[in-house]
C-alpha positions as CSV (number, residue, x, y, z in Angstrom):
1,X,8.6,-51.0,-64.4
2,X,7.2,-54.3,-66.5
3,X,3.6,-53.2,-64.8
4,X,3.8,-49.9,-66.0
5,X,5.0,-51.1,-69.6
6,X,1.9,-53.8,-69.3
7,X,-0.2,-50.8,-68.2
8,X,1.3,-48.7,-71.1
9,X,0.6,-51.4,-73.8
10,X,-2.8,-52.2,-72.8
11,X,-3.7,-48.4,-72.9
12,X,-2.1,-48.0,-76.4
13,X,-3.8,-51.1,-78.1
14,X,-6.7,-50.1,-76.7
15,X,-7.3,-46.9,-78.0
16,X,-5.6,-47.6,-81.4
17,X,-7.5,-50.3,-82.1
18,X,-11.1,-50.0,-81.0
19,X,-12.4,-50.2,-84.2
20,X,-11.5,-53.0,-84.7
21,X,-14.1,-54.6,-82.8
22,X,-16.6,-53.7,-85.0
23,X,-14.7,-54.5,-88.1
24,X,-14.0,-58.3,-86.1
25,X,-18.0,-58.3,-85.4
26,X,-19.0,-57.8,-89.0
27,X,-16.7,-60.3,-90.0
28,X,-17.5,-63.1,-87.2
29,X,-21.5,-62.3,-88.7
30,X,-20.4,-63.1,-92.1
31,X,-18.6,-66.1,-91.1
32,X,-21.8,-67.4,-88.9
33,X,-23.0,-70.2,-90.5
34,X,-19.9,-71.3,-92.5
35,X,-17.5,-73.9,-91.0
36,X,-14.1,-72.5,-90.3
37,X,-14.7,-69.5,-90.8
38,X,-14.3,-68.0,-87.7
39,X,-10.7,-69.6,-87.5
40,X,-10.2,-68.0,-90.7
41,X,-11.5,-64.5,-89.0
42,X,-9.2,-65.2,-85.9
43,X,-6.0,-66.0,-88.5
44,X,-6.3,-62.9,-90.8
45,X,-6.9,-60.8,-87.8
46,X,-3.6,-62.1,-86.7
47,X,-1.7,-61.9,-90.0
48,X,-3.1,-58.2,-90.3
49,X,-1.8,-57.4,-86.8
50,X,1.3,-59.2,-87.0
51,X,2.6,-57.7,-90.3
52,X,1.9,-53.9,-88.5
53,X,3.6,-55.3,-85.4
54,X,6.3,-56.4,-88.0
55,X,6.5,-53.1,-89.5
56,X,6.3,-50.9,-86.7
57,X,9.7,-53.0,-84.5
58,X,11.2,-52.9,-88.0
59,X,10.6,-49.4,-88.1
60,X,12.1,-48.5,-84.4
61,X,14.9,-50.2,-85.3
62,X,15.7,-48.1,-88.0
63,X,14.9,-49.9,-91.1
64,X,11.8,-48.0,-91.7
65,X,9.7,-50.5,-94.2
66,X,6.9,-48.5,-95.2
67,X,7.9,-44.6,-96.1
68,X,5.5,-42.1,-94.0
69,X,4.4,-41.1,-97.7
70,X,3.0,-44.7,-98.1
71,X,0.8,-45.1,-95.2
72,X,-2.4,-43.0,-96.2
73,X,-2.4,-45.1,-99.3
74,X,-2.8,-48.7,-97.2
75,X,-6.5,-47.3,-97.4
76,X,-7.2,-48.0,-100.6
77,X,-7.5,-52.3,-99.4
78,X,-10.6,-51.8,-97.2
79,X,-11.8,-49.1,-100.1
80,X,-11.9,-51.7,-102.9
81,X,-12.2,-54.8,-100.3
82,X,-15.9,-53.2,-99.7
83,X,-16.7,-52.2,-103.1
84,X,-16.3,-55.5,-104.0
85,X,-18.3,-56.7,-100.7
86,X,-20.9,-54.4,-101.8
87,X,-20.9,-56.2,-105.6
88,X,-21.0,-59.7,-104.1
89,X,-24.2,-58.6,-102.3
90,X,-25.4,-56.7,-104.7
91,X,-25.5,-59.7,-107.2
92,X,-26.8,-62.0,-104.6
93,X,-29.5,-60.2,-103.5
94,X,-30.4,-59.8,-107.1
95,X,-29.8,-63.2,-108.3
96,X,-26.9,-62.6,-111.0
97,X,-24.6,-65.5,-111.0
98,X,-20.7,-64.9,-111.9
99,X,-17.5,-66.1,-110.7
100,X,-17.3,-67.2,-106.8
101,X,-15.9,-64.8,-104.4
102,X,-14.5,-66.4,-101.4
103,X,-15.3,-64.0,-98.9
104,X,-19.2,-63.7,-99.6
105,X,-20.4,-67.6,-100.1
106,X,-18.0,-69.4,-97.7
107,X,-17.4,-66.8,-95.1
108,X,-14.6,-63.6,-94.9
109,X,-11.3,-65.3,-96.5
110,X,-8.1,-65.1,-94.5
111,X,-6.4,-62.5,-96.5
112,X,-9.1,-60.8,-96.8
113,X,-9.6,-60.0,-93.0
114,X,-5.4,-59.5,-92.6
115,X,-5.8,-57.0,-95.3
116,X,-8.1,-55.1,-93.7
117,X,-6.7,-55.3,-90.2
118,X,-3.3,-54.1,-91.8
119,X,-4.9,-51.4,-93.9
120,X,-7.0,-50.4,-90.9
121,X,-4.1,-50.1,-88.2
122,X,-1.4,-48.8,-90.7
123,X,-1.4,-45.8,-89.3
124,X,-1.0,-47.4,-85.5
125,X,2.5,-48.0,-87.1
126,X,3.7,-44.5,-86.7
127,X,2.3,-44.2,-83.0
128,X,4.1,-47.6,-82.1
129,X,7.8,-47.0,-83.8
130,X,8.4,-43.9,-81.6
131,X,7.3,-45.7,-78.5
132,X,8.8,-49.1,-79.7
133,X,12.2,-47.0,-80.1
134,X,12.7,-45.4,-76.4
135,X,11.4,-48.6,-75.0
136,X,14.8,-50.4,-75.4
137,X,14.9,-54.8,-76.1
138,X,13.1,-55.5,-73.0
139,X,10.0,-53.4,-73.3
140,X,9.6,-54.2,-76.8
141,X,9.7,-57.7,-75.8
142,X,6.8,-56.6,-73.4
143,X,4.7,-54.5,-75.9
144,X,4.7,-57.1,-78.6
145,X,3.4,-60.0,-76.0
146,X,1.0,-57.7,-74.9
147,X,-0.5,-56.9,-78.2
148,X,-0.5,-60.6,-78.9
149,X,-2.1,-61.5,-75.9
150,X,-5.1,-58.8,-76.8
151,X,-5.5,-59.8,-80.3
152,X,-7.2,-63.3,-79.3
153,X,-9.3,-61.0,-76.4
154,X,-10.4,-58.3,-78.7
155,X,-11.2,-61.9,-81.4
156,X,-13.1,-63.0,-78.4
157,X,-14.7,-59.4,-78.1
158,X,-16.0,-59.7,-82.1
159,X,-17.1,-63.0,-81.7
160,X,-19.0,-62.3,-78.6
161,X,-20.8,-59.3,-80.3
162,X,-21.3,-60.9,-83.1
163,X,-23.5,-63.6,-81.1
164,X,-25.4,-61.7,-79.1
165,X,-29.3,-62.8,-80.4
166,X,-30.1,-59.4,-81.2
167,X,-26.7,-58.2,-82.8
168,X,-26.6,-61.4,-84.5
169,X,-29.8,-60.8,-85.9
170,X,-28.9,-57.2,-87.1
171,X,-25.7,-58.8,-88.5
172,X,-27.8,-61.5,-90.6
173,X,-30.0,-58.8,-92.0
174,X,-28.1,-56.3,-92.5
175,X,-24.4,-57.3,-92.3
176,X,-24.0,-57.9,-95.9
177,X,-25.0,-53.8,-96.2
178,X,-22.9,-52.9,-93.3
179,X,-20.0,-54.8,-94.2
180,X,-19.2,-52.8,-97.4
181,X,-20.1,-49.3,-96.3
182,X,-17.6,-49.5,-92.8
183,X,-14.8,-51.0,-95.3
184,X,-15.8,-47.8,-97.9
185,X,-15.4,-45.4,-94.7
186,X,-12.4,-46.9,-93.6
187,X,-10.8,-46.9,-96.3
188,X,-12.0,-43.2,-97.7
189,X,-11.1,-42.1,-94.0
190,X,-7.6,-43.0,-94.3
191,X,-6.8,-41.6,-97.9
192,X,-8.4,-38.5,-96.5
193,X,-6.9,-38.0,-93.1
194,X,-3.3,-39.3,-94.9
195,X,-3.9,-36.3,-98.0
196,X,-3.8,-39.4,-100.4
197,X,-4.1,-38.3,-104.0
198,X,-4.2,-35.1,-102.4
199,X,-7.8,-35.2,-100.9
């Protein structure tokens, strides 16, 4: 029974979040070079992940924190989070100095990765409250270790990718480009798939 919950949990975080590596990549590349960065990368991912976590046990038992109507509009963080990427590196590239962005010059912030992890797996929260809520106390307890457990692997996953010599070369030219267009997709992909704004 716990193996098959274990096998169960695995599968699930798997396949809702194997985007996420990517995401985790781009950030780990834009935190190369900046000290404590990646812990800040490795914390946000975290916060993200723990606040849909959060939502999802609040949800199968019954509170229900975010309305179903909400959700598709979580996408609108990584939709201005990579506008405002694309700004920062924009005006860098062209020289134009203004205010000081914490996720360009020092690395991706904290609450800048947890907001994208959360608006990126808000919709995970409506696959995990039905399975959270016929999974009784002691498979919940199961799930959420599980998940917790493969947060710091798929970290480890994104950092690895992210320092591979010829990723990390493709990161270092072209991250700062990247970066902003996957946030933009994201984040149009889940005010579209949701029927945000009625799209």
């Amino acid at each position: 029974m716990e193996l098959t919950l274990v096998g169960q949990a695995v599968g699930m975080f798997a396949v809702t979040n194997i985007d996420d590596i990517l995401i985790l990549a781009l950030f780990f590349g834009q935190a190369a070079g900046h000290p404590g960065s990646a812990v800040r990368v490795v914390a946000g991912q975290y916060l993200g992940f723990g606040a849909i976590l959060a939502a999802a046990i609040i949800g199968a038992l019954g509170a229900g924190l975010l309305p179903e109507a909400a959700i598709p509009y979580l996408g609108l963080l990584p939709l201005l989070l990579g506008i405002r990427a694309g700004w920062t590196a924009w005006r860098e590239r062209h020289g134009t100095d203004g205010g000081e962005i914490p996720s360009a010059g020092d690395g991706p912030t904290t609450w800048a990765v947890a907001a994208v992890t959360f608006a990126n797996g808000g919709d995970n929260i409506g696959v995990y409250v039905p399975v959270f809520a016929t999974t009784g106390p002691g498979g919940l307890v199961v799930f959420a270790a599980v998940f917790v457990l493969l947060v710091a692997v798929w970290c480890a996953s994104g950092r690895y990718f992210a320092t591979r010599p010829v990723i990390a070369r493709s990161l270092s030219r072209w991250g700062h480009v990247v970066l902003p267009v996957v946030l933009i997709g994201i984040g149009l992909a889940i005010l579209i798939e949701g029927g945000a704004f009625g799209l």
